[in-house]
PyMOL Python script that loads the backbone (N, CA, C, O; Angstrom):
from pymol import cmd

cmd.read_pdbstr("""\
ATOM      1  N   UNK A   1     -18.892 -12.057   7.065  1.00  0.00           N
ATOM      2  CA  UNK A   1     -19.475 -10.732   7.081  1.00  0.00           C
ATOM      3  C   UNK A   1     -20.941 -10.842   6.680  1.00  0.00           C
ATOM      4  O   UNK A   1     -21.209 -11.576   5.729  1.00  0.00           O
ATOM      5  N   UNK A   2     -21.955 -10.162   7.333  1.00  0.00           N
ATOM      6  CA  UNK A   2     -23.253 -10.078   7.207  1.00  0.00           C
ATOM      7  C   UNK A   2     -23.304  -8.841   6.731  1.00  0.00           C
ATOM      8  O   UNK A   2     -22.831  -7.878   7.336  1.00  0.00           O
ATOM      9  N   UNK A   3     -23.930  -8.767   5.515  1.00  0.00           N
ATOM     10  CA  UNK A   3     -24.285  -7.493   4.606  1.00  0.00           C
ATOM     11  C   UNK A   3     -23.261  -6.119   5.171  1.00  0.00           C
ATOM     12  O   UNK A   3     -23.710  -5.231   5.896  1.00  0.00           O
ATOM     13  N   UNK A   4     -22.194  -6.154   4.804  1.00  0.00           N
ATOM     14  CA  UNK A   4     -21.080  -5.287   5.083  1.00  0.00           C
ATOM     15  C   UNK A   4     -21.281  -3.799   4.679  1.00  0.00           C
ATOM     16  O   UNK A   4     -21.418  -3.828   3.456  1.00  0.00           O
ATOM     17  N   UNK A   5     -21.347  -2.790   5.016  1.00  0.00           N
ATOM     18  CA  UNK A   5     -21.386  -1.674   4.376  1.00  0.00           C
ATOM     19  C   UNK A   5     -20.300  -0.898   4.575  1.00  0.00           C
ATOM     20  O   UNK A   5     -19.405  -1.188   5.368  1.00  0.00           O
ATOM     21  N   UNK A   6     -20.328   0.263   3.769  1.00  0.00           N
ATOM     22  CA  UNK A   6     -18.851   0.827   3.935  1.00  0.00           C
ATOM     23  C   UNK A   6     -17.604   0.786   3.737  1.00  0.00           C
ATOM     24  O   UNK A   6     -17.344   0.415   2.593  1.00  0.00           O
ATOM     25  N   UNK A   7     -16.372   1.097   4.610  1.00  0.00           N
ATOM     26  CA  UNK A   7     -15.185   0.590   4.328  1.00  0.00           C
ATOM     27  C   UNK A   7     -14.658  -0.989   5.273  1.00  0.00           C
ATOM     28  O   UNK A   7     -14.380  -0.724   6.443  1.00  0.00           O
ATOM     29  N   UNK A   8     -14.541  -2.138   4.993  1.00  0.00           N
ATOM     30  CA  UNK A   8     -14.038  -2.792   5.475  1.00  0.00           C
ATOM     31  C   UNK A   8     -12.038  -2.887   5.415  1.00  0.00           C
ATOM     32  O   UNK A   8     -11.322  -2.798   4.417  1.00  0.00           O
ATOM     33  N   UNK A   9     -11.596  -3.108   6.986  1.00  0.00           N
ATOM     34  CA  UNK A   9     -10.246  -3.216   7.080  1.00  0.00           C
ATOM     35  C   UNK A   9      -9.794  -4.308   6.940  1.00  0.00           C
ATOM     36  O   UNK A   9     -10.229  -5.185   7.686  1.00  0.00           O
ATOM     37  N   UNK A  10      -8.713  -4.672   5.889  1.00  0.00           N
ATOM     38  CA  UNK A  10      -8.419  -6.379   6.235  1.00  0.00           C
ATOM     39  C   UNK A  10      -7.011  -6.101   6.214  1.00  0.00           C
ATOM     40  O   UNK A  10      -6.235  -5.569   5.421  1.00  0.00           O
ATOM     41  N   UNK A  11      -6.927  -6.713   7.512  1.00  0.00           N
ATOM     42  CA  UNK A  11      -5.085  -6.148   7.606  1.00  0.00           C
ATOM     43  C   UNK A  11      -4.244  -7.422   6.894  1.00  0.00           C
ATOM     44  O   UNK A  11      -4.484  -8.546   7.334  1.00  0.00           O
ATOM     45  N   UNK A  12      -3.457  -7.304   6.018  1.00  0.00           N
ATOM     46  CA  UNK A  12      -2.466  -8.276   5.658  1.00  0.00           C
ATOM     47  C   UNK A  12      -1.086  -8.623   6.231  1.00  0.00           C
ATOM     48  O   UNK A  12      -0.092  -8.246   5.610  1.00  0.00           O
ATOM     49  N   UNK A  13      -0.933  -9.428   7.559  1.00  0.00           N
ATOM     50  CA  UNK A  13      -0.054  -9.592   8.168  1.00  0.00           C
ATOM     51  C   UNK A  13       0.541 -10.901   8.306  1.00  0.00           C
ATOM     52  O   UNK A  13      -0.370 -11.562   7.807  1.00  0.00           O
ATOM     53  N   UNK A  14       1.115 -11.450   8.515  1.00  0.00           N
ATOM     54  CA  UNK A  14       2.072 -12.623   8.797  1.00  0.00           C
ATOM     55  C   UNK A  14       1.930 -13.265  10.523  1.00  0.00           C
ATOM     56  O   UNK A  14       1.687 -12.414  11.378  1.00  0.00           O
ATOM     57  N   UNK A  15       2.040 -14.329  10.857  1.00  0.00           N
ATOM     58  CA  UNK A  15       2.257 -14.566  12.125  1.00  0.00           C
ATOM     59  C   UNK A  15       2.488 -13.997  13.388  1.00  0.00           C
ATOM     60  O   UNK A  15       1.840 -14.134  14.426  1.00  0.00           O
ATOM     61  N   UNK A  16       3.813 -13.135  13.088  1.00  0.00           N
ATOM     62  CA  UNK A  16       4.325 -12.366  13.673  1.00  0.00           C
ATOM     63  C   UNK A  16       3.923 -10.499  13.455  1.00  0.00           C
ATOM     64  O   UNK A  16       4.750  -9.589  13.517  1.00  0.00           O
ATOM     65  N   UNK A  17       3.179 -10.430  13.326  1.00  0.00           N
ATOM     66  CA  UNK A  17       2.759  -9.230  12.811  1.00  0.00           C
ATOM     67  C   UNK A  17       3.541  -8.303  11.564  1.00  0.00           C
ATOM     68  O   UNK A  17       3.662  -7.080  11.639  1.00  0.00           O
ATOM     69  N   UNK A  18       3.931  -8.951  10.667  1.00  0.00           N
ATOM     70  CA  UNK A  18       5.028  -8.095   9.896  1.00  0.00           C
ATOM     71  C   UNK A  18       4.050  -8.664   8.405  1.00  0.00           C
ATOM     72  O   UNK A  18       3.531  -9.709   8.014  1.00  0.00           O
ATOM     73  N   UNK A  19       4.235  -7.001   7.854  1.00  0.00           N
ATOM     74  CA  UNK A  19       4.020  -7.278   6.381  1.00  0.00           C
ATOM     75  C   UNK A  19       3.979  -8.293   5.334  1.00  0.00           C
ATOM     76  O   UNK A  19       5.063  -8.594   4.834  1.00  0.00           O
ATOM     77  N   UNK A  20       2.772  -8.960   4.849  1.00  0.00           N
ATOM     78  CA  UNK A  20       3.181  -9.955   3.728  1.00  0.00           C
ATOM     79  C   UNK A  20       3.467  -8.854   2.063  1.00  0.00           C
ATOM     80  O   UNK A  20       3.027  -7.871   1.467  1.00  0.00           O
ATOM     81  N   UNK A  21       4.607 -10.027   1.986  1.00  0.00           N
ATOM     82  CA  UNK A  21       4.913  -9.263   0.666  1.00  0.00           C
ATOM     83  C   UNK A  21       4.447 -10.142  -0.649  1.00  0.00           C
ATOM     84  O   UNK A  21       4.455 -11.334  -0.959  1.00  0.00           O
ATOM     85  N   UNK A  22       4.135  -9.201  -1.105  1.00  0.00           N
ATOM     86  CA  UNK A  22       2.850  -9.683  -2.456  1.00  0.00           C
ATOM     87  C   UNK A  22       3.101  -8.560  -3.831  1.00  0.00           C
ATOM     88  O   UNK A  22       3.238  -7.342  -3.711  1.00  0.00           O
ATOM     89  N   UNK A  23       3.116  -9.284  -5.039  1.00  0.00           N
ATOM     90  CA  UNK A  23       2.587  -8.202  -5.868  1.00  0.00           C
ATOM     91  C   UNK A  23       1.606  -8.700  -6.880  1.00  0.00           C
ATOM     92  O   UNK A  23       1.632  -8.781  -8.108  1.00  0.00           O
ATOM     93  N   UNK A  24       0.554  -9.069  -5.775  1.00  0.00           N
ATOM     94  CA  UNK A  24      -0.691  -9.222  -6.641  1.00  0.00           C
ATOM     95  C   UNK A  24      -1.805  -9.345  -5.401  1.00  0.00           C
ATOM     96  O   UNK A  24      -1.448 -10.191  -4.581  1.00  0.00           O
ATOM     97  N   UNK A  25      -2.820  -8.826  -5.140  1.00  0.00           N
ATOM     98  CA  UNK A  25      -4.188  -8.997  -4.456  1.00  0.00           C
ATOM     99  C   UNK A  25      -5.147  -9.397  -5.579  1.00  0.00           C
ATOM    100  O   UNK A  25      -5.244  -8.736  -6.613  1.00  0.00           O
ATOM    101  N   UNK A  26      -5.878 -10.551  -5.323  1.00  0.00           N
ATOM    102  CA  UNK A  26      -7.207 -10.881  -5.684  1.00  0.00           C
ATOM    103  C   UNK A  26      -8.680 -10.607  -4.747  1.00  0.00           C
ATOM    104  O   UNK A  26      -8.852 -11.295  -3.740  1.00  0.00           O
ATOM    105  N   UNK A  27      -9.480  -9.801  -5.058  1.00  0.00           N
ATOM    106  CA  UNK A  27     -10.445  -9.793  -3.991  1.00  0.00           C
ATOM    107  C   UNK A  27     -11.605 -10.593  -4.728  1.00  0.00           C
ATOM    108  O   UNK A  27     -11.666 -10.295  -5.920  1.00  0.00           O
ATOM    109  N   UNK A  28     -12.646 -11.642  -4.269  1.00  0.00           N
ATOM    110  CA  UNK A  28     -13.020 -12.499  -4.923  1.00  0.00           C
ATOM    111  C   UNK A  28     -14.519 -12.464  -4.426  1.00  0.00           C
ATOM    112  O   UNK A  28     -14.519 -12.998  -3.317  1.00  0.00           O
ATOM    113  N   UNK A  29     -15.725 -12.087  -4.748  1.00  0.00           N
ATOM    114  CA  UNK A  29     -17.005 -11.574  -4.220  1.00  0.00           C
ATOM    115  C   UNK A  29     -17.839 -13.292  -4.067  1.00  0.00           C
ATOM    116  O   UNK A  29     -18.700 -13.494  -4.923  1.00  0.00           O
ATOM    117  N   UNK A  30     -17.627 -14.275  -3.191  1.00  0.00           N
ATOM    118  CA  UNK A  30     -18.069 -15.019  -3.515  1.00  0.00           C
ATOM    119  C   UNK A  30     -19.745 -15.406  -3.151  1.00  0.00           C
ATOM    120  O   UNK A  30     -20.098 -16.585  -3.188  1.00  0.00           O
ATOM    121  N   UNK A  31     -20.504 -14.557  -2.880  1.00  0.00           N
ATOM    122  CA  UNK A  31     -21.961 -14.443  -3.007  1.00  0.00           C
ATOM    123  C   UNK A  31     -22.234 -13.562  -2.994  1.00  0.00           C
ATOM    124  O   UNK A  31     -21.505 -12.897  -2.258  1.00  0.00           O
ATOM    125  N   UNK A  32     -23.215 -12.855  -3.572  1.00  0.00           N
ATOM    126  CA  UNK A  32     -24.379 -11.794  -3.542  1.00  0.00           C
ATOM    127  C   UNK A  32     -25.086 -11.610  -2.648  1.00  0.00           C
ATOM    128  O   UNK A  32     -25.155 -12.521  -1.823  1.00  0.00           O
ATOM    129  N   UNK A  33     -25.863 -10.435  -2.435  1.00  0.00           N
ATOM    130  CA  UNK A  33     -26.286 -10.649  -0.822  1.00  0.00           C
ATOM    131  C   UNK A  33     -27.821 -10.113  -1.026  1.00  0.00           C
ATOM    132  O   UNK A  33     -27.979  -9.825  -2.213  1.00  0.00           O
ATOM    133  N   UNK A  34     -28.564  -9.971  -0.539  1.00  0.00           N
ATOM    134  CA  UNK A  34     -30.020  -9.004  -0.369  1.00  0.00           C
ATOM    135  C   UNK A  34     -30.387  -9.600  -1.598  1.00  0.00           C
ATOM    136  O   UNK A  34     -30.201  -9.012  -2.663  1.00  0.00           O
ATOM    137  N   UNK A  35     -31.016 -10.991  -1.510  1.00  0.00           N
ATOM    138  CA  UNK A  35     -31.933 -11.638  -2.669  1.00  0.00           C
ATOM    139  C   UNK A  35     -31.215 -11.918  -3.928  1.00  0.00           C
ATOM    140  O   UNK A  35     -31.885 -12.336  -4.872  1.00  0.00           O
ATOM    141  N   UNK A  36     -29.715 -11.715  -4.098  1.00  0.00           N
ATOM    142  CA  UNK A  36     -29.635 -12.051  -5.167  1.00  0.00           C
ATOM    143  C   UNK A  36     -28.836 -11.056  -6.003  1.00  0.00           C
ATOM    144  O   UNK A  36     -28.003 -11.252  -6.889  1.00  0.00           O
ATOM    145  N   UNK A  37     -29.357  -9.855  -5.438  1.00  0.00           N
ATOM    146  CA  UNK A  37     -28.681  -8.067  -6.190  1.00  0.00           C
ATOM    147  C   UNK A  37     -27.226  -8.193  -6.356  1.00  0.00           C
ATOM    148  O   UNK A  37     -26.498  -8.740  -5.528  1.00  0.00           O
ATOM    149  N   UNK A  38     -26.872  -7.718  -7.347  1.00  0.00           N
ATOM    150  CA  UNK A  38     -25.559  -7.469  -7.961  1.00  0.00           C
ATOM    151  C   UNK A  38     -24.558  -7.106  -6.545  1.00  0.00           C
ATOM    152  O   UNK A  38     -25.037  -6.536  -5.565  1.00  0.00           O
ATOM    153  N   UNK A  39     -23.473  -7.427  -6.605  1.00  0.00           N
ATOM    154  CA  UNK A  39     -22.323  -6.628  -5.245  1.00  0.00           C
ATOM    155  C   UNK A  39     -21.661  -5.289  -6.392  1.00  0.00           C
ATOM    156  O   UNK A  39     -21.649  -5.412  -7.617  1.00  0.00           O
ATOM    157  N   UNK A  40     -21.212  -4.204  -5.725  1.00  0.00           N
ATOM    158  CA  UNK A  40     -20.529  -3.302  -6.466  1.00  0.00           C
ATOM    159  C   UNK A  40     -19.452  -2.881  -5.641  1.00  0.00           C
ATOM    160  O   UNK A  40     -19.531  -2.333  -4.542  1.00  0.00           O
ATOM    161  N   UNK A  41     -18.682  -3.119  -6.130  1.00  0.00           N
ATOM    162  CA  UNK A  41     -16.675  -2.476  -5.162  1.00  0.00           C
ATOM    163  C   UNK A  41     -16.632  -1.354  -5.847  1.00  0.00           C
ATOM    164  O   UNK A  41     -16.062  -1.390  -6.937  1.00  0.00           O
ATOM    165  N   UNK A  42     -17.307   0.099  -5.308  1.00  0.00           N
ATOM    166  CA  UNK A  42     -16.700   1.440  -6.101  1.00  0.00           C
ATOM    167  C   UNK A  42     -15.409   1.637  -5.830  1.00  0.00           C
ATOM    168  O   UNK A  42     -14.812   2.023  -6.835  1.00  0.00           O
ATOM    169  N   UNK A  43     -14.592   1.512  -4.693  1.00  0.00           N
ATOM    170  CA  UNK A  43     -13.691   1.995  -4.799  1.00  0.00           C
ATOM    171  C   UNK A  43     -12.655   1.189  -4.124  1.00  0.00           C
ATOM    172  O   UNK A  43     -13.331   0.745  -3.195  1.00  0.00           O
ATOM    173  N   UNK A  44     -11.126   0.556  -3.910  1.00  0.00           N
ATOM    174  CA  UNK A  44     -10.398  -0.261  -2.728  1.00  0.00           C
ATOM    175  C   UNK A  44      -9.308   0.481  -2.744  1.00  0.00           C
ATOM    176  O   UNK A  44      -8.905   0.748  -3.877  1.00  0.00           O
ATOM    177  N   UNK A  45      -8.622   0.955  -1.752  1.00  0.00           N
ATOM    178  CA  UNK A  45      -7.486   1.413  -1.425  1.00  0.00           C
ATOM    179  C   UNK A  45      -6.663   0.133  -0.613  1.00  0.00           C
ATOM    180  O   UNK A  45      -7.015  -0.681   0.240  1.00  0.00           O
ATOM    181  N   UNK A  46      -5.211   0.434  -1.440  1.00  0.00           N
ATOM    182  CA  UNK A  46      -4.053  -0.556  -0.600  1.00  0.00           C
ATOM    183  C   UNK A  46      -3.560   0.133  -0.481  1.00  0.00           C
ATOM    184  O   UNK A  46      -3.282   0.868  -1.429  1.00  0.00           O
ATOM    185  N   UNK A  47      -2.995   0.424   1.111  1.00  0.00           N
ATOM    186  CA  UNK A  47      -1.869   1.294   2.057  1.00  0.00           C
ATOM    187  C   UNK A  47      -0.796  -0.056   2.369  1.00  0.00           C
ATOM    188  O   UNK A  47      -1.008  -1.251   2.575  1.00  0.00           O
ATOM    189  N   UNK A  48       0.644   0.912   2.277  1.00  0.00           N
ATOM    190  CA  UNK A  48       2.178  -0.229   2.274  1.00  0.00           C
ATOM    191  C   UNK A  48       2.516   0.693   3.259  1.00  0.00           C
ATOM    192  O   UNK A  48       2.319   1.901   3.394  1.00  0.00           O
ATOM    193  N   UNK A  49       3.325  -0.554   4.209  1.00  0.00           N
ATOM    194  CA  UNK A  49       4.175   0.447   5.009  1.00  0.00           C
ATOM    195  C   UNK A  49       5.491   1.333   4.660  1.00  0.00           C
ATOM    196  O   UNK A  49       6.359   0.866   3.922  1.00  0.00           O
ATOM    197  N   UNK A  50       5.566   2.210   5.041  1.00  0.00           N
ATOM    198  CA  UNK A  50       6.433   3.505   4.771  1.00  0.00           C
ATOM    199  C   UNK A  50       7.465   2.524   4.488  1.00  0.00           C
ATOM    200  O   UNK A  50       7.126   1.358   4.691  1.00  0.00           O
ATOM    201  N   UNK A  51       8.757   2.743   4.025  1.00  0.00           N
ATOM    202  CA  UNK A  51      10.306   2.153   3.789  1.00  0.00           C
ATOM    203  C   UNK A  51      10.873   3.888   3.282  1.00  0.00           C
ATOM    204  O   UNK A  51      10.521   4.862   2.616  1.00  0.00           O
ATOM    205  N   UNK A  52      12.019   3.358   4.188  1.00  0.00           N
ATOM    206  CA  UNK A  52      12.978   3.919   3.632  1.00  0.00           C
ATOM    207  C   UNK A  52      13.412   4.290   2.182  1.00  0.00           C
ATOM    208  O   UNK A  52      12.866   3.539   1.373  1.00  0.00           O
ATOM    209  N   UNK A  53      14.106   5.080   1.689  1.00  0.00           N
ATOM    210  CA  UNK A  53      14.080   5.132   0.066  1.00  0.00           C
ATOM    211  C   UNK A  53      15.861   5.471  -0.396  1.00  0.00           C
ATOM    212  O   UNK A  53      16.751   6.047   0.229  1.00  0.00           O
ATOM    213  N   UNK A  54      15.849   5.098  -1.175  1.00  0.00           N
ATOM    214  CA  UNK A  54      17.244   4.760  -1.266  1.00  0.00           C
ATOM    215  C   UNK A  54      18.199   6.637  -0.949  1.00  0.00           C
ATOM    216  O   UNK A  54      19.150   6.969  -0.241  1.00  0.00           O
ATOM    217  N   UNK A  55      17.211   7.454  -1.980  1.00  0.00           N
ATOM    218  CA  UNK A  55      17.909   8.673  -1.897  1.00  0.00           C
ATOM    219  C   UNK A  55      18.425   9.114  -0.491  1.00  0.00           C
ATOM    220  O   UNK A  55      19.482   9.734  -0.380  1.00  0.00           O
ATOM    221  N   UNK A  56      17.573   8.744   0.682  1.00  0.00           N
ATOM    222  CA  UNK A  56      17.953   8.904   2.408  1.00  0.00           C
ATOM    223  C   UNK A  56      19.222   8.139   2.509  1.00  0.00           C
ATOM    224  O   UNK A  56      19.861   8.281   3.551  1.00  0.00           O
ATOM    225  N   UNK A  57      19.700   7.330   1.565  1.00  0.00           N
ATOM    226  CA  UNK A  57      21.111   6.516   1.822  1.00  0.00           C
ATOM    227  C   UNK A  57      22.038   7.306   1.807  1.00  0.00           C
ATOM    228  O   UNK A  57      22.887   7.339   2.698  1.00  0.00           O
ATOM    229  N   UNK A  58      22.027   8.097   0.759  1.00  0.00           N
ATOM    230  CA  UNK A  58      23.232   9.092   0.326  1.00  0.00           C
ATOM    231  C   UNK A  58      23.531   9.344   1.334  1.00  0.00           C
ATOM    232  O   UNK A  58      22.707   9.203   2.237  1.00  0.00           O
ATOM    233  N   UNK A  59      25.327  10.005   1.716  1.00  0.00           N
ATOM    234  CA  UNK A  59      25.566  11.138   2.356  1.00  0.00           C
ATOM    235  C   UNK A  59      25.134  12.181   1.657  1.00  0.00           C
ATOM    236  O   UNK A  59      24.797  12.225   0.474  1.00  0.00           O
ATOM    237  N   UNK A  60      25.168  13.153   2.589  1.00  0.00           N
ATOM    238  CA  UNK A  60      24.893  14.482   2.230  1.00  0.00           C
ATOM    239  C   UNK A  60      25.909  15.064   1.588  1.00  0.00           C
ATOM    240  O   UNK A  60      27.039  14.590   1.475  1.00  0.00           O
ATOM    241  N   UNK A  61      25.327  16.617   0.942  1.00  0.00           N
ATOM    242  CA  UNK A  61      26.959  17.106   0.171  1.00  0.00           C
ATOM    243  C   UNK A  61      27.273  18.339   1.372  1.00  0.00           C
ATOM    244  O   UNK A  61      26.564  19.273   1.746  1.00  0.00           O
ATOM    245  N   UNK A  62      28.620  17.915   1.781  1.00  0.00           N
ATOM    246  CA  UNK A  62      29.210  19.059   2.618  1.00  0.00           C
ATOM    247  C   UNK A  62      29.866  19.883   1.951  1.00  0.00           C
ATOM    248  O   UNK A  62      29.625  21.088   2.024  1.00  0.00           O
ATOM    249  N   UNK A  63      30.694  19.446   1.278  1.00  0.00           N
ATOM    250  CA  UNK A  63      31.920  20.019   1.230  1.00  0.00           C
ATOM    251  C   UNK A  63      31.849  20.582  -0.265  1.00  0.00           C
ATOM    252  O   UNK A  63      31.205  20.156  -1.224  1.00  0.00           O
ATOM    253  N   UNK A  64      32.848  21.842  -0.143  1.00  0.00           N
ATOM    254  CA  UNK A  64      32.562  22.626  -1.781  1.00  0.00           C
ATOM    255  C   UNK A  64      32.095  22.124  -3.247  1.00  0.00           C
ATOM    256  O   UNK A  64      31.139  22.544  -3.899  1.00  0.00           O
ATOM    257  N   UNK A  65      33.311  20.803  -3.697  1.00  0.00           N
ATOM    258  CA  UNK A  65      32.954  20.589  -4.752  1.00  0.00           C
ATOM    259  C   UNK A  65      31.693  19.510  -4.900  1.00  0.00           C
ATOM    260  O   UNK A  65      31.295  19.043  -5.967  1.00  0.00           O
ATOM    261  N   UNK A  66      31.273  19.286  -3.856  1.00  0.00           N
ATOM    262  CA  UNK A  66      29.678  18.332  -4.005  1.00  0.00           C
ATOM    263  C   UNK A  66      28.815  19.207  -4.227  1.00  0.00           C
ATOM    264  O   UNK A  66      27.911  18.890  -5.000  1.00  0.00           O
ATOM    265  N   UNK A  67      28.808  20.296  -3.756  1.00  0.00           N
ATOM    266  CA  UNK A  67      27.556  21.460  -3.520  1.00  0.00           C
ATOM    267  C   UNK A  67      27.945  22.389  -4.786  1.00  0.00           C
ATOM    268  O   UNK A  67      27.611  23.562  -4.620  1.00  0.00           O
ATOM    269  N   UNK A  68      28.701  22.053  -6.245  1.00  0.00           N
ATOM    270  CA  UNK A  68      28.571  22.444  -7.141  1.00  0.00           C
ATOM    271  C   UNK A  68      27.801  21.983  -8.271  1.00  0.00           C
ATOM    272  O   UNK A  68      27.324  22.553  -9.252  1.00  0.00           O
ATOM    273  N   UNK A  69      27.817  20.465  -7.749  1.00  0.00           N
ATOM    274  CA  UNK A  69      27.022  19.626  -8.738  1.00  0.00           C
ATOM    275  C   UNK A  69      26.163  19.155  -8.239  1.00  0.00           C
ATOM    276  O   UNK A  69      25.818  18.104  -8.779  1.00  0.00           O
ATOM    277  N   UNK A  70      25.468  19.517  -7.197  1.00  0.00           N
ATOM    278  CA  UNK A  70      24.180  19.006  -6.718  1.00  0.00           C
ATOM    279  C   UNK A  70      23.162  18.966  -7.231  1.00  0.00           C
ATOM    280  O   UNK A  70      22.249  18.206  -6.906  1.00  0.00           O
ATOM    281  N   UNK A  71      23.129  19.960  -8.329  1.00  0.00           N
ATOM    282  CA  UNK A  71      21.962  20.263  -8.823  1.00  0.00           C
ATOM    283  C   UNK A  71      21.886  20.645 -10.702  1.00  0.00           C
ATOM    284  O   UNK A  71      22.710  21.267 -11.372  1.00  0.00           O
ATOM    285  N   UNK A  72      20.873  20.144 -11.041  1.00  0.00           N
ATOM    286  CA  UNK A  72      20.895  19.758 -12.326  1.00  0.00           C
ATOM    287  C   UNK A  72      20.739  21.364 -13.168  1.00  0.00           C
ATOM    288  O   UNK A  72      20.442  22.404 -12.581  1.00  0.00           O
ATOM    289  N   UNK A  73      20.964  21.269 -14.360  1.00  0.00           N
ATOM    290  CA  UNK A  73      21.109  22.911 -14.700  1.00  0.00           C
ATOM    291  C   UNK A  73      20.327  22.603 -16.349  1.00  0.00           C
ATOM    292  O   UNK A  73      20.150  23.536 -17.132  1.00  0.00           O
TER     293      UNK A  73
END
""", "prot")
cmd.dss("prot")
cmd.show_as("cartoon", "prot")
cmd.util.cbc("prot")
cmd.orient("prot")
């Protein structure tokens, strides 16, 4: 990258195009740029792909005595 401005995208993918799974990113500034001047990262956002969540596992409550205790009091 030559003096980058803005938001840069760095997609984290695998071979096959599928998610690497990580629970740790290092981003590592390894030179300074424009004579020497400090680099500054104000801000980095990490986006994960959507998943499923366990509560979508449940069945649903149909039937009378589920739909009495569905809900916390």
């Amino acid at each position: 990258m030559v003096e980058p401005s803005g938001w840069i995208h760095i997609p984290l993918l695998d071979l096959v195009n599928n998610p690497i799974r990580t629970f740790m990113i290092q981003i590592a500034v390894l030179a300074n740029h424009q004579n020497g001047r400090d680099t500054h990262m104000r801000q980095i956002k990490v986006y994960t792909p959507v998943e499923e969540s366990s509560i979508g596992k449940f069945p649903r409550c149909t039937t009378v005595d589920f739909m009495m205790y569905r809900t916390i009091r």
